[in-house]
C-alpha positions in Angstrom: 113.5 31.6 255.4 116.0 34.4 254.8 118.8 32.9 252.2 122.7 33.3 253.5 124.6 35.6 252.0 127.7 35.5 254.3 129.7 38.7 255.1 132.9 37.3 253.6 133.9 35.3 250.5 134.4 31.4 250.6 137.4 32.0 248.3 138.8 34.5 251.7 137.5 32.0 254.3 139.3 28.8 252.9 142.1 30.6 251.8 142.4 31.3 256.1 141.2 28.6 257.4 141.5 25.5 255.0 137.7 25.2 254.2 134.9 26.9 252.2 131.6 28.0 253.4 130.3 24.8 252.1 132.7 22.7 253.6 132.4 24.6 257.2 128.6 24.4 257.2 128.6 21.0 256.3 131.5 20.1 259.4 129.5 22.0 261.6 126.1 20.2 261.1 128.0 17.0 261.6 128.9 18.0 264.7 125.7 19.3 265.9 126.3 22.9 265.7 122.7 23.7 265.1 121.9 22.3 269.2 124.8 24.4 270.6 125.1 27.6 271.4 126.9 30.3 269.9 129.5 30.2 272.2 129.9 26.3 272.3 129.9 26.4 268.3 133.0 29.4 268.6 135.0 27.2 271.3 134.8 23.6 269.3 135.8 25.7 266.2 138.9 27.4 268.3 139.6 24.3 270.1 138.7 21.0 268.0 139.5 22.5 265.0 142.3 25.2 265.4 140.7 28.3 264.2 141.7 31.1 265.0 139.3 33.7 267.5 138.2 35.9 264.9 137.7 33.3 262.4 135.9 31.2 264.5 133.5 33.7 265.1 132.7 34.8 261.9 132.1 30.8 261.1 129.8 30.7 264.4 127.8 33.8 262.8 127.8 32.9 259.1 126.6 29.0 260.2 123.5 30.5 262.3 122.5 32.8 259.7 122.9 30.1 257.1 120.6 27.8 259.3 118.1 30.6 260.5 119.5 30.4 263.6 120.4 34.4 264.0 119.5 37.5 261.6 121.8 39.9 259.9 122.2 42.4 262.6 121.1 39.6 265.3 123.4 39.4 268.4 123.4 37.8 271.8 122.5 41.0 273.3 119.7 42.1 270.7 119.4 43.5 267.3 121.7 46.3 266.0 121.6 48.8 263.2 124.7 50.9 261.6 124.9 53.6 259.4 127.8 56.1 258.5 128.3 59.1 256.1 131.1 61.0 254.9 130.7 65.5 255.7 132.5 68.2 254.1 134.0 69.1 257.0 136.9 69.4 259.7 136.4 65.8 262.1 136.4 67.9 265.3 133.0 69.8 263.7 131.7 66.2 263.0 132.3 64.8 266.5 131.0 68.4 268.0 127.7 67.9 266.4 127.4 65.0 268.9 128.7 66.4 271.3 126.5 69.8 271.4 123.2 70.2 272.1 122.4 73.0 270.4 123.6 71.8 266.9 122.9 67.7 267.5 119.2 69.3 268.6 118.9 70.3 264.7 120.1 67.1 262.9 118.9 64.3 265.6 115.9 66.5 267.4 114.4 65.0 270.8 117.1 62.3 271.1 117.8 61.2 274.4 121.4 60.8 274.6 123.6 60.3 277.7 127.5 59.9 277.1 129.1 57.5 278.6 132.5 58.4 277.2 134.3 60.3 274.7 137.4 60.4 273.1 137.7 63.5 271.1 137.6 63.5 268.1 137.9 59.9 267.9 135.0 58.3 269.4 131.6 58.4 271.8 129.4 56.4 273.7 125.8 57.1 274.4 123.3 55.2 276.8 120.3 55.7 274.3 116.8 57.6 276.5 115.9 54.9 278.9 119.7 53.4 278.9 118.3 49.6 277.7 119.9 50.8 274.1 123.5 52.0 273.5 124.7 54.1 270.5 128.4 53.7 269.4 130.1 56.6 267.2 133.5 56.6 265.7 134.5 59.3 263.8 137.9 59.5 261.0 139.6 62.5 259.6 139.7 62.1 255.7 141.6 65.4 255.8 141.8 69.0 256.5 137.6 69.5 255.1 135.8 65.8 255.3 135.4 63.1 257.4 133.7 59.9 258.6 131.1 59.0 260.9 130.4 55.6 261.5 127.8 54.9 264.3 126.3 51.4 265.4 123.1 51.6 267.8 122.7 48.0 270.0 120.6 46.2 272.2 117.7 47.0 270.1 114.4 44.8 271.2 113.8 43.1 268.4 114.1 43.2 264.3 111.4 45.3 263.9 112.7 48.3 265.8 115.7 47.5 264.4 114.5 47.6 260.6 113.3 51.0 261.7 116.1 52.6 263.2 117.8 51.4 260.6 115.9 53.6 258.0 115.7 56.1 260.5 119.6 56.6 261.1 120.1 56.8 257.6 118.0 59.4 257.2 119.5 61.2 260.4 123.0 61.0 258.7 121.6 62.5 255.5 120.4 65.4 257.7 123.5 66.0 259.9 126.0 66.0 256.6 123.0 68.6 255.2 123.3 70.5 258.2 127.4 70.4 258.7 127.8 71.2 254.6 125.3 74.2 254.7 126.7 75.9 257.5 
């Protein structure tokens, strides 16, 4: 069993919504949490016990990984995977690496991407070879010569493929900044 190390502080989370990690995990199994679905955990918290939306979810998540109930990077829809780097360069040359074949050929070579939509040069969307994966990429200007990308890849089967794609878009990252700083 994977131990819980929750994405946000208990000091943060009762300081916004009255209780601690302990406290919540505690409330929740007396309530039966660990029988309910994800979305009947959210709605009791928003409704029963006045949290707010975002809150509630992040109790929902943090109580099913605390009870082995979900994985980090676990979702309804499958597993998912992010990784992000910041280039040496202009954010239009990031999100154009993406966008062109010829240059995304030499940083992410025989990937299958299909855009789904763009907004240059904020963000893309990719269906992912056969379409049952997505790929998600945002991209932030730091300034005139760097920037951010920040890309999440969803739906993945399992945790597995997921730990590897995980490794895998690191590395791909590494090689894209590589290729954008050389050039």
């Amino acid at each position: 069993m994977t131990v819980f190390e929750p994405t946000l502080s208990s000091e943060k989370l009762a300081a916004a919504t009255g209780r601690n990690w302990d406290e919540w995990l505690e409330l929740l199994d007396q309530a039966g949490a660990a029988k309910r679905t994800h979305t009947e955990i959210a709605r009791w918290l928003t409704d029963d016990q006045g949290v707010p939306g975002w809150w509630a979810q992040s109790i929902t998540v943090g109580y099913e990984r605390a009870r082995g109930l979900r994985e980090p990077g676990q979702r309804a829809d499958g597993w998912s995977v992010t990784a992000s780097k910041t280039v040496e360069v202009p954010v239009e040359r990031l999100f154009e690496a993406f966008e062109r074949d010829s240059v995304r050929e030499q940083w992410l070579p025989e990937a299958e991407l299909h855009l789904r939509t763009a907004t240059a040069p904020v963000s893309a969307r990719y269906d992912w070879g056969d379409g049952t994966t997505r790929l998600i990429v945002g991209f932030e200007s730091l300034g005139p010569d760097k920037s951010r990308v920040a890309l999440e890849h969803e739906k993945l089967p399992d945790g597995e493929v997921a730990e590897r794609m995980k490794v895998w878009w690191r590395e791909r990252v590494v090689a894209l900044k590589e290729l954008l700083e050389s050039a």
